[in-house]
MILO-999510 format. One line per field, with one value per residue (C-alpha): residue number from 1; residue in one letter; y, z, x. Coordinates in Angstrom, 3 decimals. Layout:
<recs>
pos: NUM ...
code: A ...
y: Y ...
z: Z ...
x: X ...
</recs>
This chain:
<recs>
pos: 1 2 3 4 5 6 7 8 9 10 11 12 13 14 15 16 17 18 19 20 21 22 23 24 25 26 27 28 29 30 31 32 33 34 35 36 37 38 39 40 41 42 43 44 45 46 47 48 49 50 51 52 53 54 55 56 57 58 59 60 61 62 63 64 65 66 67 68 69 70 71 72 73 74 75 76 77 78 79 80 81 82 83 84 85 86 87 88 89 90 91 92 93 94 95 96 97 98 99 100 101 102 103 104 105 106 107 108 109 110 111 112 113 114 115 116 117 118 119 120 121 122 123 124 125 126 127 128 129 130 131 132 133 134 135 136 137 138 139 140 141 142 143 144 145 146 147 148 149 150 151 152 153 154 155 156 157 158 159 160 161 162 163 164 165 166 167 168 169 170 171 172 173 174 175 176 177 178 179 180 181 182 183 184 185 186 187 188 189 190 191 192 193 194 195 196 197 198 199 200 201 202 203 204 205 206 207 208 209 210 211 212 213 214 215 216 217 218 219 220 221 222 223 224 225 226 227 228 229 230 231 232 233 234 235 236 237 238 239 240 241 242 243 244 245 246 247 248 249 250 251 252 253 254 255 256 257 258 259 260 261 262 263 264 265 266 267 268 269 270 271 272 273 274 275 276 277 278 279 280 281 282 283 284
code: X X X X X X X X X X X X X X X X X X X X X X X X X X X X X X X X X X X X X X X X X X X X X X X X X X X X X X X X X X X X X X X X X X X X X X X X X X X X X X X X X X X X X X X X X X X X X X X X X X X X X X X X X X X X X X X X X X X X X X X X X X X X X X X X X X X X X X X X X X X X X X X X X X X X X X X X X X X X X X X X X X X X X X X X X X X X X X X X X X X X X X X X X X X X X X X X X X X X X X X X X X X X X X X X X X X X X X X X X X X X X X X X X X X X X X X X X X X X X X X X X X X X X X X X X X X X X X X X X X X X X X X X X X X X X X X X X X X X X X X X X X X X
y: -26.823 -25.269 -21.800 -19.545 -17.984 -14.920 -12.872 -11.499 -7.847 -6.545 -5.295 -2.380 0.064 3.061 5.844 7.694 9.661 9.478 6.014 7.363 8.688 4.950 2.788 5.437 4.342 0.705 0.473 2.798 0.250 -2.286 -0.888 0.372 -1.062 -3.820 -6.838 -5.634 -7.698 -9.090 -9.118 -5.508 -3.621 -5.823 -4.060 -1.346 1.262 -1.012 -4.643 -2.851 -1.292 -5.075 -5.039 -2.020 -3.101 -5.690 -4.312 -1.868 -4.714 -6.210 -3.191 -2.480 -6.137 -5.936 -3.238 -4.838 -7.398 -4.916 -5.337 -1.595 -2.168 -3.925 -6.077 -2.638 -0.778 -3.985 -3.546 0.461 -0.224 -2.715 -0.196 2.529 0.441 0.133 4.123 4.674 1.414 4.024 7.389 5.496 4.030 7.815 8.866 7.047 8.402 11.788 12.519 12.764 11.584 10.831 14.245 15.790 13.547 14.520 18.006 17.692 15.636 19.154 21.812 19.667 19.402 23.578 24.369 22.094 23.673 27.138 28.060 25.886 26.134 28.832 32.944 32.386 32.952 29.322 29.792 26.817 24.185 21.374 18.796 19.480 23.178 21.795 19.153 22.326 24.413 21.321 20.515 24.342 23.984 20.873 22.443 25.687 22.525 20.814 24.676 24.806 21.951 23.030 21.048 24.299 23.638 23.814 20.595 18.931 16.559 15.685 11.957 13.521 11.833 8.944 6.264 3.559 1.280 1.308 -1.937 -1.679 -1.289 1.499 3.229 2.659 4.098 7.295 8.106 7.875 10.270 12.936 12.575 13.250 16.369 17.743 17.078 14.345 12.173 9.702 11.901 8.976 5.013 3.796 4.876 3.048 0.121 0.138 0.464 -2.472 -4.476 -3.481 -4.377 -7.552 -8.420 -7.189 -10.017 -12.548 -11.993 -12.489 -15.956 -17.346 -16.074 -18.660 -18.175 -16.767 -13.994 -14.474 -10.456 -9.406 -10.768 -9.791 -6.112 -6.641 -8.065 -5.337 -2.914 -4.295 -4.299 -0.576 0.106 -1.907 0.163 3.246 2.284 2.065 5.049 7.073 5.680 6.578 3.010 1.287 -1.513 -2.595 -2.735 -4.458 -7.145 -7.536 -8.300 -10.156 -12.166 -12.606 -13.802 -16.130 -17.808 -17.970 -19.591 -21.989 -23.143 -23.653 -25.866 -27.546 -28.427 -29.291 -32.405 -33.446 -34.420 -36.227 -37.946 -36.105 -33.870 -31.281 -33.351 -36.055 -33.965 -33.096 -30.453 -30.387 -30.599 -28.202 -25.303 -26.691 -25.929 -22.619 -21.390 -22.352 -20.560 -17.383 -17.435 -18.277 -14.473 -12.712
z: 37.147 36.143 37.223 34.463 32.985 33.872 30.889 31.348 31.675 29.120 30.728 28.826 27.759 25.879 25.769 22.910 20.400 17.460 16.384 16.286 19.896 21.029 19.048 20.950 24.446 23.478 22.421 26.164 27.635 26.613 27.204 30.545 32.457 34.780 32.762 29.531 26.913 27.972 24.583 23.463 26.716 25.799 22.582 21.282 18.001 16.884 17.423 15.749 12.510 10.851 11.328 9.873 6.707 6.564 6.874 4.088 1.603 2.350 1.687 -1.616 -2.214 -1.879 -4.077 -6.815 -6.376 -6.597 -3.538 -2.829 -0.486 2.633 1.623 1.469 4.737 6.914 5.473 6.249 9.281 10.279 9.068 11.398 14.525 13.824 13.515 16.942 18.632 17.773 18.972 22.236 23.141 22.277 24.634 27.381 27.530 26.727 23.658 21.498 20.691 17.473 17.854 17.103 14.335 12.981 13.312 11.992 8.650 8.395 8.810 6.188 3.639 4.007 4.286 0.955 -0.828 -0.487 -3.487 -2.613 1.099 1.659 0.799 -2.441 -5.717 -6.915 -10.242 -10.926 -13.052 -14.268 -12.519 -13.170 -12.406 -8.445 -8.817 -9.103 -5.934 -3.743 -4.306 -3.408 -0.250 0.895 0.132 2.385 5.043 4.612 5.399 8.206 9.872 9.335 5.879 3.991 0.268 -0.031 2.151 0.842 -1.625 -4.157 -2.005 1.082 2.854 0.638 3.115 3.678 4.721 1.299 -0.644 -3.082 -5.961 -5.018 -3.274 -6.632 -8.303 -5.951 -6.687 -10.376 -9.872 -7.630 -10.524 -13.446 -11.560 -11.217 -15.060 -15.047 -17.173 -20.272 -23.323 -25.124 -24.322 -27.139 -25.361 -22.375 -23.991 -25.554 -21.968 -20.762 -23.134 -22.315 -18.869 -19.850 -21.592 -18.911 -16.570 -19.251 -19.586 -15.260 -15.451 -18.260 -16.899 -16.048 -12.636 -12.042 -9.006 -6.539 -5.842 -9.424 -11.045 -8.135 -8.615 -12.457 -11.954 -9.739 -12.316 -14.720 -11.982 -11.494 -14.973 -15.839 -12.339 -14.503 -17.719 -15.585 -14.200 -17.680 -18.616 -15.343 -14.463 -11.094 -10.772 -7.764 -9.090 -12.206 -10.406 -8.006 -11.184 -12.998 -9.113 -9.501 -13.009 -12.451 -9.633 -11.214 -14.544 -11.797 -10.248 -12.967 -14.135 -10.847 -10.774 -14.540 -14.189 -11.129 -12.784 -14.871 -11.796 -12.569 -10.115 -11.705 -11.262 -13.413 -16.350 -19.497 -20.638 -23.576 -20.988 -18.669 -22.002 -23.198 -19.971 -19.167 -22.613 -22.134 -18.598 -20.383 -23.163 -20.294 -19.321 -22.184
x: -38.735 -35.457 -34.593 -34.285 -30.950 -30.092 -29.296 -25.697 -25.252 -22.219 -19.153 -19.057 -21.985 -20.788 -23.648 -21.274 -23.339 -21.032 -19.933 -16.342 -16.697 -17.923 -14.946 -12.514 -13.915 -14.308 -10.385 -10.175 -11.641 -9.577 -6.723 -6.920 -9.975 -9.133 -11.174 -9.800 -8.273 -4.529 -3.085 -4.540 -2.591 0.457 0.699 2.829 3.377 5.952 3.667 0.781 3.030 2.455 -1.112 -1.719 0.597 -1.674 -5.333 -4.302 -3.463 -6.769 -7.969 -6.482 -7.932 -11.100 -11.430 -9.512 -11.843 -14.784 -16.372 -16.987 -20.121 -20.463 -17.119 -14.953 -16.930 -15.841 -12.101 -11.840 -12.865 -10.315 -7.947 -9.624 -9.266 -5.860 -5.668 -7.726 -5.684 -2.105 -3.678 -5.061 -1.587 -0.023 -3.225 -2.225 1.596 -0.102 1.377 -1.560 -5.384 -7.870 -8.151 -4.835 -4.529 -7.988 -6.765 -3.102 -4.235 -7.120 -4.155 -2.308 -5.064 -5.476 -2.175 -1.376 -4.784 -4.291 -6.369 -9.571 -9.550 -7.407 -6.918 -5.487 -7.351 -8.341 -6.369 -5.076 -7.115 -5.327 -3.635 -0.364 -0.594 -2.384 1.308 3.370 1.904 1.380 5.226 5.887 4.223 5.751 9.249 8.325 7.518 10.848 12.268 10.174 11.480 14.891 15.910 17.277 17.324 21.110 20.958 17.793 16.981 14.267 14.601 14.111 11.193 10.963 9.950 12.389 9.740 7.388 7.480 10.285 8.302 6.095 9.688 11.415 8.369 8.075 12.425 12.188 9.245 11.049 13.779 11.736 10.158 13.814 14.185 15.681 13.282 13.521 12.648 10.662 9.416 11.706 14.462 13.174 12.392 16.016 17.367 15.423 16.995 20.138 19.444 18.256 21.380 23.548 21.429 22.054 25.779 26.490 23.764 26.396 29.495 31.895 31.532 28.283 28.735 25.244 25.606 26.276 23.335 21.211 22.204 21.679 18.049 17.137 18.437 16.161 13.203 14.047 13.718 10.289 8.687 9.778 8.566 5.185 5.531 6.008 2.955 0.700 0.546 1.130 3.664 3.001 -1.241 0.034 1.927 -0.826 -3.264 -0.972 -0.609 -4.599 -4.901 -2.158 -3.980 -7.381 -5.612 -3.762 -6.403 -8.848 -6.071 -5.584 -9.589 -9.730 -7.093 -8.612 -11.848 -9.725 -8.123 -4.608 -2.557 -0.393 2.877 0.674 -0.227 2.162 3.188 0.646 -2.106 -1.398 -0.561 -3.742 -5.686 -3.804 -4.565 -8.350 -8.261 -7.081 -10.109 -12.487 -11.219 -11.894
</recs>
């Protein structure tokens, strides 16, 4: 008779109350106990910024997609552990902890809503008005940390690192708060036309100039991220649905010529219009 399996004991039992308290020893663990995980102590701020980048796309993902249960609860948390994986590497060079930043993101939020969780009267109502004080405040923090306002600028602290289209979308916004705003969309709509001719013109010049018509394409670029700003929309969102419709219409295509024993190469042009304009009444 065979002798029974011993069930294995885990190497790690937290006996944390709070969940938050137990995924902060569980990434300690890891990181600093003698049978934790290789790659997690090899990693720094700087190996981690990616990952981060990343689980917040997913994130934004899954909600586009509408999956705002279980589907969006599994996301956040991927982007938490990244959060608690930075403030346990800062922990161990004793800079800061979950803590601090718990606390520092609290002092912001009260500091920035003086009239709701603050001493002043709550006064202010509509969104613009809470717009007005919150940029207030955040100038009085620029001061504070030494920016004085015949030095600063309404692009000061404008990340470098955002994706160009949200960055783009964030400068033309600082600019039309210092009044420096297109009075009306035909105007707009005028100027990216002009743009769109000034594109066309370095394409058929007789010797077309690689940097020229890259500058001229990313002046029109600029322009169509502000047109979607004036109207409260979100390029980077738009492109992102416009990115998801265009795979949904490509691969209904894809599958449709298949049953017909086609590839995409295979099919003419008729067919694959044909197909991409049946993909787009399948969506309405």
């Amino acid at each position: 008779m065979s002798k029974p399996t011993e069930k294995k004991q885990p190497a790690f039992s937290s006996s944390a109350a709070r969940p938050i308290d137990r995924l902060l020893e569980i990434m300690a663990h890891l990181r600093t106990h003698d049978d934790g995980c290789a790659w997690t102590k090899a990693q720094t701020h700087k190996s981690l910024a990616p990952y981060l980048i990343e689980e917040a796309y997913e994130t934004a993902d899954i909600v586009d997609q509408g999956k705002v249960d279980r589907e969006l609860r599994d996301e956040l948390g991927d982007v938490l552990l990244q959060i608690v994986f930075h403030a346990e590497i800062a922990r161990e060079r004793g800079s800061f902890t979950f803590d601090d930043i718990a606390t520092a993101i609290s002092e912001k939020l009260e500091r920035r809503y003086p009239t709701i969780l603050g001493s002043e009267p709550n006064t202010l109502k509509t969104p613009e008005e809470i717009d007005r004080r919150w940029e207030e405040i955040k100038a009085e923090e620029r001061r504070q940390k030494g920016i004085e306002p015949a030095s600063a600028s309404a692009m000061d602290e404008i990340s470098q690192a955002l994706p160009a289209l949200m960055r783009a979308s964030k400068l033309k916004g600082r600019a039309a708060k210092t009044g420096w705003e297109w009075p009306d969309v035909s105007m707009m709509l005028d100027k990216m036309t002009e743009e769109i001719e000034e594109l066309r013109a370095e394409i058929n010049a007789p010797k077309p100039d690689t940097a020229r018509i890259s500058a001229e394409f990313g002046d029109l670029l600029f322009m169509m991220v502000n047109f979607a700003r004036w109207h409260n929309l979100d390029a980077e969102d738009s492109l992102r649905e416009t990115n998801n419709r265009f795979e949904r219409r490509f691969r209904h295509m894809e599958q449709s010529l298949r049953k017909r024993g086609k590839e995409i190469r295979d099919a003419t042009r008729e067919e694959r219009r044909a197909l991409w304009n049946e993909a787009k009444e399948r969506e309405k």
